[in-house]
C-alpha positions as CSV (number, residue, x, y, z in Angstrom):
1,X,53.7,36.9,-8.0
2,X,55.6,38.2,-11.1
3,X,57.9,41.2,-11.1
4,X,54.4,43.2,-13.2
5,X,52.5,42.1,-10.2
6,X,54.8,43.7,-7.8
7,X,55.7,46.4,-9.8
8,X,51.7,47.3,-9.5
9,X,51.4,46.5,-6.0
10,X,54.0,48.9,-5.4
11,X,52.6,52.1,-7.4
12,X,49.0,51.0,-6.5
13,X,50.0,51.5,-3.1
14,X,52.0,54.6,-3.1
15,X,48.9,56.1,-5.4
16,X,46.3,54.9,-3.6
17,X,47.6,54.5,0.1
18,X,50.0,57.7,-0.3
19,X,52.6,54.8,1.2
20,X,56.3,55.1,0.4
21,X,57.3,51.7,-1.0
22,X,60.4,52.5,-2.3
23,X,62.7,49.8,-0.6
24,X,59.9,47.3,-0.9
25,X,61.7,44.0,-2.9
26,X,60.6,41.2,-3.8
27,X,62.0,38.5,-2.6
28,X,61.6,34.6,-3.5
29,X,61.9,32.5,-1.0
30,X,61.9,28.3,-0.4
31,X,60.3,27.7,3.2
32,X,60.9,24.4,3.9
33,X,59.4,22.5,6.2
34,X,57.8,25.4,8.6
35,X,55.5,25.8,12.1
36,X,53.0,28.4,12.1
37,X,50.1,30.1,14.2
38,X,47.9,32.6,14.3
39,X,49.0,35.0,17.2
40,X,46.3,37.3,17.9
41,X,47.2,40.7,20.5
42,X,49.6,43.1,20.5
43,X,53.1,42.6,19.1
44,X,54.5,42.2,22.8
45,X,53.1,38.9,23.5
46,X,53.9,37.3,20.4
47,X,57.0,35.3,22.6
48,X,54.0,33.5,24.2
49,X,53.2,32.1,20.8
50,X,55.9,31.4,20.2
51,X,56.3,29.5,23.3
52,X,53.1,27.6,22.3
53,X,55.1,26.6,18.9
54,X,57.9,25.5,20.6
55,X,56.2,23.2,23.2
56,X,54.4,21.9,20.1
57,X,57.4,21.1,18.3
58,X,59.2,19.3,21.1
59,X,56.0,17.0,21.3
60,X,56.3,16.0,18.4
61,X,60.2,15.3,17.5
62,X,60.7,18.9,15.5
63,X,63.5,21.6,16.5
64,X,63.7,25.4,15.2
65,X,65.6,25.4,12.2
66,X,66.7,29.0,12.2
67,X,69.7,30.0,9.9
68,X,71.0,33.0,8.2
69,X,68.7,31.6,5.0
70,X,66.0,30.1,7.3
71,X,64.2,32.7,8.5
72,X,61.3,33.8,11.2
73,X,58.4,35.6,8.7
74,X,55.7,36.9,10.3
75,X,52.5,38.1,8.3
76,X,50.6,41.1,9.0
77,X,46.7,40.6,8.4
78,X,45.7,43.4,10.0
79,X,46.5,47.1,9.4
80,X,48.2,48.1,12.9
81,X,47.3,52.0,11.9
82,X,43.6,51.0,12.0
83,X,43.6,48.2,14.8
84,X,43.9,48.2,18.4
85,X,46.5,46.2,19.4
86,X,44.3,43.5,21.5
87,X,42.7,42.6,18.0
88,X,45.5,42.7,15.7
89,X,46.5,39.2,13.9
90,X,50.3,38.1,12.6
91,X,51.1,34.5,11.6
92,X,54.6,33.4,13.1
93,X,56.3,31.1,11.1
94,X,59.1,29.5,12.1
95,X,61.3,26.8,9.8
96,X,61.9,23.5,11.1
97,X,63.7,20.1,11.4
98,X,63.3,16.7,12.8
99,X,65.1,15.6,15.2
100,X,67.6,13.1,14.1
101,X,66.6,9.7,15.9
């Protein structure tokens, strides 16, 4: 996405969506190696995921590799204003690492 491209996004929304988007930024970011799933259901039971990632990664050599640059992101793909919370969908992503032998 170029800076145009955001700079759209943002007015686009605020016209449109009568959102406030002024402390949206945008950000570039290098993932990394990363675990991710669907997590559909309300925001409370995302640590169940999350629990599903982690047994994941420990069966198969991999450790969280959360830092102060590595980040948890989670993406929104529904609209929580306009879903009920039993059908909302985020994708957790979470960075990783082997584990060293």
């Amino acid at each position: 996405m170029t800076e145009a491209d955001f700079a759209w996004a943002v007015e686009d929304a605020a016209r449109r969506k009568k959102l406030d988007c002024f402390a949206a930024e945008l950000l570039a970011v290098e993932e990394g190696l990363c675990v991710q799933m669907l997590h559909t259901g309300p925001f409370e039971t995302e640590p169940e995921t999350v629990n599903v990632m982690d047994a994941f990664l420990a069966e198969n050599g991999y450790v969280n590799d959360l830092t102060d640059r590595r980040l948890h992101h989670e993406i929104y793909l529904s609209d929580a204003r306009k879903t009920t919370p039993d059908r909302c969908r985020t994708i957790l992503r979470h960075p990783v690492r082997k584990i060293s032998p």
